[in-house]
N, C-alpha and C positions, 0 to 999 in steps of 0.2 A: 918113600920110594915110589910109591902107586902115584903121588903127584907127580911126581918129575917124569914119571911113563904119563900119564895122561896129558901134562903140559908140552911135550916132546911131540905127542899125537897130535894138537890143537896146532903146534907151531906147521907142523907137515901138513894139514889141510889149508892153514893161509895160505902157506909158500906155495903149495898143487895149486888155490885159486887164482893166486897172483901171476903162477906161469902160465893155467889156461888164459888168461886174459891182459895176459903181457904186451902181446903182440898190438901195437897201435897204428892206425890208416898215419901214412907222411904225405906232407903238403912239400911240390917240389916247383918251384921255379924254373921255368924252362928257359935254359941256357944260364942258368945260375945268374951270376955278376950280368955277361950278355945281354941279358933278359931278350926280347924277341924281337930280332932284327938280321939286317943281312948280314952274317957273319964277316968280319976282316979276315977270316982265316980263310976262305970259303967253305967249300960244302960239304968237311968231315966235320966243323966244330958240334955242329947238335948231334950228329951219330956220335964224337966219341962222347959229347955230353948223356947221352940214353946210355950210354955203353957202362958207363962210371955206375950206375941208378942199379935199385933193384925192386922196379914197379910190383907192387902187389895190388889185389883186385879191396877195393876200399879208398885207394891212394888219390890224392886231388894233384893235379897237376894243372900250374898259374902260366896261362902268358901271358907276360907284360911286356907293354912296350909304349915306345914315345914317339910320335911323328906318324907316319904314313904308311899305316901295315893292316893287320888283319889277319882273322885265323880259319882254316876251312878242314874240313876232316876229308880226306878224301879214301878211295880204295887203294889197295898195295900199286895197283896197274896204273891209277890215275899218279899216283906220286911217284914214281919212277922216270911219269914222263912231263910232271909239272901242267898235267893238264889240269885247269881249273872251272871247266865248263860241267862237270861231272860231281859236286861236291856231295857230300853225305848232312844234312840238316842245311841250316843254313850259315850264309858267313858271317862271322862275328866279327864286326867293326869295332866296337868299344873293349877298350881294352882295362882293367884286367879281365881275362874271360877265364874262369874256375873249371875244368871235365874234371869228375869222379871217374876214375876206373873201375867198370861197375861186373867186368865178364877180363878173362886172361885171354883173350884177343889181342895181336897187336894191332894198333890205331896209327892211322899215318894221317901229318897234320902241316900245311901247307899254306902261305903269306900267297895270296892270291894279286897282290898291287904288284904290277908290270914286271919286270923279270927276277922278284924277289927272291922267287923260288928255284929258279936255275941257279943264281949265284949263292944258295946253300939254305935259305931259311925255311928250311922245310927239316919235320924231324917225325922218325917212328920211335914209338910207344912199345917197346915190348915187355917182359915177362923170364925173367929170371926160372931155372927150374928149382928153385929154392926160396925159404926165406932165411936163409942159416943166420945170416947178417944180423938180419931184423930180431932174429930169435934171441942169437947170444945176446945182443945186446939188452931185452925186455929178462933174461934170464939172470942176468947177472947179481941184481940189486935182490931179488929174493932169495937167489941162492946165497949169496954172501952172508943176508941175516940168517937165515936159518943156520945155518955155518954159526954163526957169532952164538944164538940164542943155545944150541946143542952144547958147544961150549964152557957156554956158562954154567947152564942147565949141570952138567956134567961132572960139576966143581962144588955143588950145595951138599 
């Protein structure tokens, strides 16, 4: 009896370590399939594509793209009006260009090549008040064993 209480204790501190450390940074392609160009939908496809996301601060987010673009970070004010004179670092020509999300700021990121950014290629970054998503999902596979292991355990 004293094992199956102490193997029962050993199983509960993995699974406690597994949940603390469950949670893992996602790597997201901006605009999915898209990848980084002037939307054919115009200028809601990267909002409702942010919108689908649930950026956590860790999280790398990729823009790719092919042909004649580029990526600029600008301010809330500057991306509202596609101004491109105003950018935040510098602009990233080669593409793919990798940001870690490194603060729960949201980042507003803008195709600086001729009227890319009016006709929709421009996307903000934001910040979910949750990570429930990310959780249940890192939560599931340990709690399931410890689940299976108790069980068992239960049956000896």
């Amino acid at each position: 009896m004293a094992i199956r209480v102490e193997m029962i204790g050993c199983l509960i501190v993995v699974a406690a370590t597994l949940l603390v450390g469950g949670a893992t940074a996602a790597t997201y392609q901006v605009g999915d399939e898209l990848m980084w160009k002037v939307p054919p939908g115009g200028p809601i496809a990267y909002s409702t594509w942010a919108d689908q996301k649930n950026f956590q601060i860790g999280d790398t987010i990729v823009f790719n793209w092919t042909g004649t673009h580029d990526v600029a970070e600008v301010s809330q004010a500057y991306f509202g009006n596609c101004t491109t004179s105003n950018t935040i670092g510098a602009v990233q020509t080669t593409s793919p260009v990798n940001i870690t999300l490194t603060t729960n700021v949201t980042r507003y990121f803008i195709c600086t090549v001729s009227n890319h950014c009016y006709l929709g290629q421009r996307v903000a970054i934001g910040f979910g008040t949750s990570s429930a998503s990310r959780a249940i999902g890192a939560l599931s596979v340990p709690v399931l064993l410890l689940a299976i292991a108790i069980s068992f355990l239960s049956h000896l």
